[in-house]
KOLVO-555052 format. One record per residue: y negated, x negated, z of N, C-alpha, C in turn. Coordinates in steps of 0.001 Angstrom, whole numbers. Example, Ala and Ser with C-alpha at 12.3 -4.5 7.8 and 13.67 -1.06 7.14 Angstrom:
// KOLVO-555052
@nY 5690 | nX -13190 | nZ 7800 | caY 4500 | caX -12300 | caZ 7800 | cY 3300 | cX -13200 | cZ 7800
@nY 2250 | nX -12850 | nZ 7080 | caY 1060 | caX -13670 | caZ 7140 | cY -30 | cX -12900 | cZ 7870
This chain:
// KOLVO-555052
@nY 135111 | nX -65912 | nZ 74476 | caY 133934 | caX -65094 | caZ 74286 | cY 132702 | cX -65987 | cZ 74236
@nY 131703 | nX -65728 | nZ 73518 | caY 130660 | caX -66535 | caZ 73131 | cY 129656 | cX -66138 | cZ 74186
@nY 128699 | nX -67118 | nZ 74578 | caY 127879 | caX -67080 | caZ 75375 | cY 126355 | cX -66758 | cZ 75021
@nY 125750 | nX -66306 | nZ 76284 | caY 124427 | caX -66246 | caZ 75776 | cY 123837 | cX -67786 | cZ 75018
@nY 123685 | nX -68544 | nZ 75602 | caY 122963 | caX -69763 | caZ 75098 | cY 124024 | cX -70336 | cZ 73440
@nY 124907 | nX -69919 | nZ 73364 | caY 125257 | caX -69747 | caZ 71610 | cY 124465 | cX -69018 | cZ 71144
@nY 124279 | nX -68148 | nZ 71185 | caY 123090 | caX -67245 | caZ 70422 | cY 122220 | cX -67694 | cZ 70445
@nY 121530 | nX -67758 | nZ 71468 | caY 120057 | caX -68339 | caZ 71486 | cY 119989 | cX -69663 | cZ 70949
@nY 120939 | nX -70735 | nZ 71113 | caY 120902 | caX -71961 | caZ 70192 | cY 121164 | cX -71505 | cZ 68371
@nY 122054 | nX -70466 | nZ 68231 | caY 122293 | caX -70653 | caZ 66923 | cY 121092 | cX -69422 | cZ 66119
@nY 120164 | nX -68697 | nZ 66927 | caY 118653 | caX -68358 | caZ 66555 | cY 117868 | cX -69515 | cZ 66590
@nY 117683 | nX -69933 | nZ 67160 | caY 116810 | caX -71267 | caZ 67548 | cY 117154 | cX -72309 | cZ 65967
@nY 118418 | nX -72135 | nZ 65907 | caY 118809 | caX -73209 | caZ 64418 | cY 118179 | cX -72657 | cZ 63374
@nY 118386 | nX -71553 | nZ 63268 | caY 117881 | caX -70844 | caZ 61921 | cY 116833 | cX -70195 | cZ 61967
@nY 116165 | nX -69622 | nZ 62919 | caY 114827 | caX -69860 | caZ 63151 | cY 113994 | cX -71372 | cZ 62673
@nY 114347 | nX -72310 | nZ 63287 | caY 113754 | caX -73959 | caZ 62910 | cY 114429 | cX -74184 | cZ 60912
@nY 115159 | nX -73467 | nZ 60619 | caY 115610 | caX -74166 | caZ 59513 | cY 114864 | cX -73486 | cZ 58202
@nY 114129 | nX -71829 | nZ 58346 | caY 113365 | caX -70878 | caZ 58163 | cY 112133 | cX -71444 | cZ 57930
@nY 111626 | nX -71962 | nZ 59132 | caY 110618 | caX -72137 | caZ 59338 | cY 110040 | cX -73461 | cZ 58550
@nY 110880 | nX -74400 | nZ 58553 | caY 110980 | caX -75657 | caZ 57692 | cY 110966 | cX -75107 | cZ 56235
@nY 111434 | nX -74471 | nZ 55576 | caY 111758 | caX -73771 | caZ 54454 | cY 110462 | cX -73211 | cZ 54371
@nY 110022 | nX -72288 | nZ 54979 | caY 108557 | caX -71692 | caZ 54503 | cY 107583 | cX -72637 | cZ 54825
@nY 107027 | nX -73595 | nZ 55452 | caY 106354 | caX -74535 | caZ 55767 | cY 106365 | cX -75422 | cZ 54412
@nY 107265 | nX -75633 | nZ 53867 | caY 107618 | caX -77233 | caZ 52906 | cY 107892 | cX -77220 | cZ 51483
@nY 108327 | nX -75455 | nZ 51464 | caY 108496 | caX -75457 | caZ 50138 | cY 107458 | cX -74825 | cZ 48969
@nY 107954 | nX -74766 | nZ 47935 | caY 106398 | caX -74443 | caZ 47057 | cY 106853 | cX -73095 | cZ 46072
@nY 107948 | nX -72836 | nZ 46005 | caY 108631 | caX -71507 | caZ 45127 | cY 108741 | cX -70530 | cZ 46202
@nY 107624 | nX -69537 | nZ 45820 | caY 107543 | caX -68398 | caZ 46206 | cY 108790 | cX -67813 | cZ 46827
@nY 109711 | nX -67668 | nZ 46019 | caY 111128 | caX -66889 | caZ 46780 | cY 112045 | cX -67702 | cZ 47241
@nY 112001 | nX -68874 | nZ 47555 | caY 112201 | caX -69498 | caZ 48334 | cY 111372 | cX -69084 | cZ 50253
@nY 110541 | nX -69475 | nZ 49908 | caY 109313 | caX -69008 | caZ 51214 | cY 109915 | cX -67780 | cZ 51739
@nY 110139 | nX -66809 | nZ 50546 | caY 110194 | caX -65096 | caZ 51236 | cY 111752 | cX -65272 | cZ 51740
@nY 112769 | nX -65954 | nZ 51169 | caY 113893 | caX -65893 | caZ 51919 | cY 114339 | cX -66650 | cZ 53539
@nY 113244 | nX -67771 | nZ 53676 | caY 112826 | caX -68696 | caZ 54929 | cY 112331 | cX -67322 | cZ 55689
@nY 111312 | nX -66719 | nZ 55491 | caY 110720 | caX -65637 | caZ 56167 | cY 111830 | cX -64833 | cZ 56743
@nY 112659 | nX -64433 | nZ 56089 | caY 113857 | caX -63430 | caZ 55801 | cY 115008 | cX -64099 | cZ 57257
@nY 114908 | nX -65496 | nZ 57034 | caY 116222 | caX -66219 | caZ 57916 | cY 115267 | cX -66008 | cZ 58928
@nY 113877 | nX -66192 | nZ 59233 | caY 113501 | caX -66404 | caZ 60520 | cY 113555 | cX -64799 | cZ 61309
@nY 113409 | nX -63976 | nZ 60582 | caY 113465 | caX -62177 | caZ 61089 | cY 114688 | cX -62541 | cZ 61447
@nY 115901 | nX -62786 | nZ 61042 | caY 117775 | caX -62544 | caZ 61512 | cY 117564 | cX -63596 | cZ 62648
@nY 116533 | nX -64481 | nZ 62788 | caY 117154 | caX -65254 | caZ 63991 | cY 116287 | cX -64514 | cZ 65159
@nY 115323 | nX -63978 | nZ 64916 | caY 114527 | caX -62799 | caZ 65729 | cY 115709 | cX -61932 | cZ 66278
@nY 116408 | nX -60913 | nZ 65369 | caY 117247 | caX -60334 | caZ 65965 | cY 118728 | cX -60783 | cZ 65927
@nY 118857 | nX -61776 | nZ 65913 | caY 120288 | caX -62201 | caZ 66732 | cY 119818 | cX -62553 | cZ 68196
@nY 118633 | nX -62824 | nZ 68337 | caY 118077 | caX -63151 | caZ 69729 | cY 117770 | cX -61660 | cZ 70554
@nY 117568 | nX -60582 | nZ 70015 | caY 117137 | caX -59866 | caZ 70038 | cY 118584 | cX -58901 | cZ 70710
@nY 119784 | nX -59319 | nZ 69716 | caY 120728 | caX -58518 | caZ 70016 | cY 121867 | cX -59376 | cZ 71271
@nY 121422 | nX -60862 | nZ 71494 | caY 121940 | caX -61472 | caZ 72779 | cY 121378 | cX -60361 | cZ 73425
@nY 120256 | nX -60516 | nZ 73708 | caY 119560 | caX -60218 | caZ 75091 | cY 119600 | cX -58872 | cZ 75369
@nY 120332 | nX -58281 | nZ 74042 | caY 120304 | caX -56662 | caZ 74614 | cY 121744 | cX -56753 | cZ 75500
@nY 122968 | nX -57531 | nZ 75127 | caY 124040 | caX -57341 | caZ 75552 | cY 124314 | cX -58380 | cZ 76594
@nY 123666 | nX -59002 | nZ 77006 | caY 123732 | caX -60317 | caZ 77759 | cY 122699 | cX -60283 | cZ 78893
@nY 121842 | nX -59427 | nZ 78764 | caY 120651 | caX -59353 | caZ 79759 | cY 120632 | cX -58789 | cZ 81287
@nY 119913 | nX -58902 | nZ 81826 | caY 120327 | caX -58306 | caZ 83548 | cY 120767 | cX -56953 | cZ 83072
@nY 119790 | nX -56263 | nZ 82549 | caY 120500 | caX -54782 | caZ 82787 | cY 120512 | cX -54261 | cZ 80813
@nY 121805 | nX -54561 | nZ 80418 | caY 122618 | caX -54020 | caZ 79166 | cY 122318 | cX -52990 | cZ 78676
@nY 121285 | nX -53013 | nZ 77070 | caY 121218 | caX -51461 | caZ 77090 | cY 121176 | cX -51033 | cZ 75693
@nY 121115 | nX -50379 | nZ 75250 | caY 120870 | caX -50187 | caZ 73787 | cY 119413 | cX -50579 | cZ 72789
@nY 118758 | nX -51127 | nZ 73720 | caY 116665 | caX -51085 | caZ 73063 | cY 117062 | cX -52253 | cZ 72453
@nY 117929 | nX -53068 | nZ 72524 | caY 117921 | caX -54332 | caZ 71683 | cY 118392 | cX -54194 | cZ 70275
@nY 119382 | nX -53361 | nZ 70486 | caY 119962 | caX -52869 | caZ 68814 | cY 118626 | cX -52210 | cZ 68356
@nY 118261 | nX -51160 | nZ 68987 | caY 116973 | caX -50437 | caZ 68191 | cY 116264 | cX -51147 | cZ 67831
@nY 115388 | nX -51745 | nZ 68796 | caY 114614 | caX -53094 | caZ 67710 | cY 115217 | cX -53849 | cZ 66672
@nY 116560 | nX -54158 | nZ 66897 | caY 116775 | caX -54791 | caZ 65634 | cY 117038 | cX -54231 | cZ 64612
@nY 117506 | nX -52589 | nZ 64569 | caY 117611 | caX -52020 | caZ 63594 | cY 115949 | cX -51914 | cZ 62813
@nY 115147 | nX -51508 | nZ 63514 | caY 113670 | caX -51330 | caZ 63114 | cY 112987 | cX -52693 | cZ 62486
@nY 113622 | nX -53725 | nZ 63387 | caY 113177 | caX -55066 | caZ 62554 | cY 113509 | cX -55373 | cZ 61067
@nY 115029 | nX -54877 | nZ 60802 | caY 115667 | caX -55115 | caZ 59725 | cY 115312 | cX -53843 | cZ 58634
@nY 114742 | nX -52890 | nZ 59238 | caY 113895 | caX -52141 | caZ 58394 | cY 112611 | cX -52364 | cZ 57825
@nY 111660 | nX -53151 | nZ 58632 | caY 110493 | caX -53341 | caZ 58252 | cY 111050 | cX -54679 | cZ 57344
@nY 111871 | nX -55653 | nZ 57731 | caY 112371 | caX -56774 | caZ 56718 | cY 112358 | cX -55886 | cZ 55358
@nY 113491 | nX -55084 | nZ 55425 | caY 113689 | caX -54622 | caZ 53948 | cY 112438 | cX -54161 | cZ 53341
@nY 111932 | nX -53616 | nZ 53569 | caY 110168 | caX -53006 | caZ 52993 | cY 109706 | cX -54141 | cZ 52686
@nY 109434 | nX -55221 | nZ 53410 | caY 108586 | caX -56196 | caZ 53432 | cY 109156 | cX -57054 | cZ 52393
@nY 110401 | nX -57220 | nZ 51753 | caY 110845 | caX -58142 | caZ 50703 | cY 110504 | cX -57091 | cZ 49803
@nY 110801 | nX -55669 | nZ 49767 | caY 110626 | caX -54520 | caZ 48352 | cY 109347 | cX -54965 | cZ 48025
@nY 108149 | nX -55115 | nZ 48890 | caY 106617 | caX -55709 | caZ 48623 | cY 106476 | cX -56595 | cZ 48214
@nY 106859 | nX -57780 | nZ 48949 | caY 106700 | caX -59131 | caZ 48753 | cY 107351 | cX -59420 | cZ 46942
@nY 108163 | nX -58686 | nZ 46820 | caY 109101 | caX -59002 | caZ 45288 | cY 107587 | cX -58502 | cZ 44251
@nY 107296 | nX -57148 | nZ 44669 | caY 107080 | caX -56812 | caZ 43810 | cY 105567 | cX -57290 | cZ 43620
@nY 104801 | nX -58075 | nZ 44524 | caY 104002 | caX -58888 | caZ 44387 | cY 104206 | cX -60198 | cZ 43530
@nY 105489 | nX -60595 | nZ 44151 | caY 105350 | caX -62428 | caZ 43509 | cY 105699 | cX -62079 | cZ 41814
@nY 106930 | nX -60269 | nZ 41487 | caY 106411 | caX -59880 | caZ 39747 | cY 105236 | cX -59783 | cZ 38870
@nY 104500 | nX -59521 | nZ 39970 | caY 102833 | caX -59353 | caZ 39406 | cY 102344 | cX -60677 | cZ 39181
@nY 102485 | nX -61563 | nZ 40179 | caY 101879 | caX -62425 | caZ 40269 | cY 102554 | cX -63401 | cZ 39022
@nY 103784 | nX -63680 | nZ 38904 | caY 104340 | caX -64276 | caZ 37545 | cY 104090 | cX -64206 | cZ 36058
@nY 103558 | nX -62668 | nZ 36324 | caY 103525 | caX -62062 | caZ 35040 | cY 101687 | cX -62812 | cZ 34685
@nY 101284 | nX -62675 | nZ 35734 | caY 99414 | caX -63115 | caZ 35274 | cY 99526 | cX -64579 | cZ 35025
@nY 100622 | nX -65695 | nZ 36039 | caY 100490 | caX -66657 | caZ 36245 | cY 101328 | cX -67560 | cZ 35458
@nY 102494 | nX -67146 | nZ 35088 | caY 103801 | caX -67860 | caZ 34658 | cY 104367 | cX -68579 | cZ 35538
@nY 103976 | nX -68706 | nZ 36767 | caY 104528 | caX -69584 | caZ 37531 | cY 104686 | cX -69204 | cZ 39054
@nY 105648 | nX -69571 | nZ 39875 | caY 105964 | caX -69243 | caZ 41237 | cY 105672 | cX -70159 | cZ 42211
@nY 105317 | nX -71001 | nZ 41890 | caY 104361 | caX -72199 | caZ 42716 | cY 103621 | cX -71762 | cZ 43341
@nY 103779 | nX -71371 | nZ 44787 | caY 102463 | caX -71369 | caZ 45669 | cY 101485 | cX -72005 | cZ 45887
@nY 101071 | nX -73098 | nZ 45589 | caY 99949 | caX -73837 | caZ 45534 | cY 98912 | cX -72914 | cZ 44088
@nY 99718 | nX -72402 | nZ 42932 | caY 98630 | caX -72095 | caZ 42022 | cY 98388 | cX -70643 | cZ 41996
@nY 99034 | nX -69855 | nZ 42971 | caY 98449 | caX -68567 | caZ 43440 | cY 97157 | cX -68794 | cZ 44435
@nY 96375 | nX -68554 | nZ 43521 | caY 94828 | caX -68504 | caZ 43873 | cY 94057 | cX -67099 | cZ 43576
@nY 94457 | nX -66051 | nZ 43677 | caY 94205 | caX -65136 | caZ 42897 | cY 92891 | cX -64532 | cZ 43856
@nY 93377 | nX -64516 | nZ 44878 | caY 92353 | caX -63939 | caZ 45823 | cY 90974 | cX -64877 | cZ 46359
@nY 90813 | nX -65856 | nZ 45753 | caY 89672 | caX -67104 | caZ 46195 | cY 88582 | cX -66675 | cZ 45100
@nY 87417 | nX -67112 | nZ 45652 | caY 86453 | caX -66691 | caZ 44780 | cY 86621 | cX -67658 | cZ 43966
């Protein structure tokens, strides 16, 4: 049986590997899928501590179900932004989305 500190090390991995990914890279959907790994390492941490914690309960699944809901919305947006944004720009390079700068 797997332990708490597996979880929390293997959030902690993909959390840090997320985070490196949205930090370093320059293609838009790249970034939104780093974003994406760092929410699952949120709730794999989320769902240790519901089942592993002093007192065991169900609020950890709920949050993570609600997390992985607002995820899904938040990529349906995020997509349908970086379409807009391709279509004005030709390009997915975050450095030349400037749209909002005076």
């Amino acid at each position: 049986m797997l332990s708490v500190e597996q979880f929390i090390t293997l959030g902690a991995i993909l959390f840090c590997i997320g985070l490196y990914g949205a930090l370093t890279k320059r293609n838009i959907i790249i970034v939104l899928v780093s974003v994406e790994l760092m929410l699952n390492a949120v709730n794999i941490n989320l769902l240790a501590f519901s089942r592993f914690g002093l007192m065991p309960s169900m609020n950890g699944q709920i949050f993570t179900l609600f997390a992985m809901t607002i995820a899904a919305a938040e990529v349906a947006v995020g997509l349908a932004i970086l379409i807009s944004l391709y279509r004005n720009r030709n390009t997915s390079d975050v450095r030349d989305q400037d749209l909002m700068k005076w």
